[in-house]
N, C-alpha and C positions, 0 to 999 in steps of 0.2 A: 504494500500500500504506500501511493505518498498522497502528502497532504496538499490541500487546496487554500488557495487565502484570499482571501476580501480585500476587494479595492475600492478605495474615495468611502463613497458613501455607503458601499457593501461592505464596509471594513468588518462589521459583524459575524461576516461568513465565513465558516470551521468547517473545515470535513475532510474526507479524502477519495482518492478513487484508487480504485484497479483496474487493468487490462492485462490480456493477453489478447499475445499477436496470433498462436498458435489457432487458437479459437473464435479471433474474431468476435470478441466482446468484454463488456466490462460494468464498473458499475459505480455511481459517484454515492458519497455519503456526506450528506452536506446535514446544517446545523447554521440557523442564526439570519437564512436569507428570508425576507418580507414575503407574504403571500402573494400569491398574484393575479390580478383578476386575467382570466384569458380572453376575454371579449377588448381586453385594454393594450394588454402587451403578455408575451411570453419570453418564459428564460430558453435558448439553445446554448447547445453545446458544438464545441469547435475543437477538432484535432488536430495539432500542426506535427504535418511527418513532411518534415523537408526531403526528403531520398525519392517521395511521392511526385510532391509540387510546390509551388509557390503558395497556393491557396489552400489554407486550411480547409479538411474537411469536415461534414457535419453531421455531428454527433447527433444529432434528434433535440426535438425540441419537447421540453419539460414546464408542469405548472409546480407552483408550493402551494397544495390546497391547507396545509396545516403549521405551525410554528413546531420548531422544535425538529428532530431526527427525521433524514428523508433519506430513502435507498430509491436512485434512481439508475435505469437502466440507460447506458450506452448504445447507441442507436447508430454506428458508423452505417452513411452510405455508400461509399467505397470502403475496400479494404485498404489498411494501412498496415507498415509493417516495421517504424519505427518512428511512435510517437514522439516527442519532444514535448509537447506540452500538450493542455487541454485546458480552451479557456472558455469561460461562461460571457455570455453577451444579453440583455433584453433586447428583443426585436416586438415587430409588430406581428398579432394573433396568426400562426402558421408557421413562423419562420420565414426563412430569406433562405434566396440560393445561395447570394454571396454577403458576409455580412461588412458596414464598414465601420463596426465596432465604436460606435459612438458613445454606445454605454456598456463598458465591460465591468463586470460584474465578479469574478474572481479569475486564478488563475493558478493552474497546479502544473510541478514543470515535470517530466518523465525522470524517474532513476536511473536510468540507463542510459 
C-alpha cells in the first residue's frame, strides 16, 4: 500500500491505494474527503504510467456518498503497466476524457 495526501483545500484527505499491474486492478482507501453531490461534480481518478503516454489515464470516476472510511474500486480504462502516481481530480457529473486538472484533489505517488 502507499499513501494518498490532500491538496489546498482537500488537505483533509488520508488514505491509500493498491495496485497491481499483474491483474489489472486496485483499490483506493481514502478518509476525510467532503461528500459529493453527483448531479454537481464528481471525484475521478487519474493514473500517470509515463512508459504508456503523456496523458494520464482514467481510473473511473467515484462519489463520497458518506464521511468517514471509503474503499473504492480502481477502474483503469486502459491497461497500464507502470504507474507512477495516481491522482484525484473533481470534474463535472461523468467525468472527462481528458482532465485539465483544475481542481486536484489528492495525490499518491507509486512505490516503485
Amino acid at each position: 500500500m502507499a499513501p494518498m495526501e490532500g491538496l489546498g483545500e482537500y488537505s483533509s484527505l488520508a488514505g491509500n491505494f493498491i495496485w497491481s499491474d499483474s491483474r489489472q486492478e486496485g483499490y483506493l482507501q481514502l478518509s476525510g474527503l467532503p461528500v459529493n453531490d453527483p448531479a454537481q461534480k464528481q471525484y475521478q481518478l487519474w493514473i500517470v504510467d509515463p512508459s504508456r503516454d503523456e496523458a494520464p489515464v482514467d481510473g473511473g470516476v467515484f462519489d463520497i456518498r458518506s464521511p468517514g472510511m471509503n474503499i473504492i474500486p480502481i477502474d483503469a480504462k486502459l491497461q497500464v503497466s507502470r504507474p507512477k502516481a495516481f491522482v484525484i481530480t473533481l470534474e463535472q457529473p461523468g467525468g472527462v476524457v481528458k482532465s485539465r486538472q483544475e481542481i486536484v484533489v489528492g495525490i499518491g505517488s507509486s512505490p516503485i
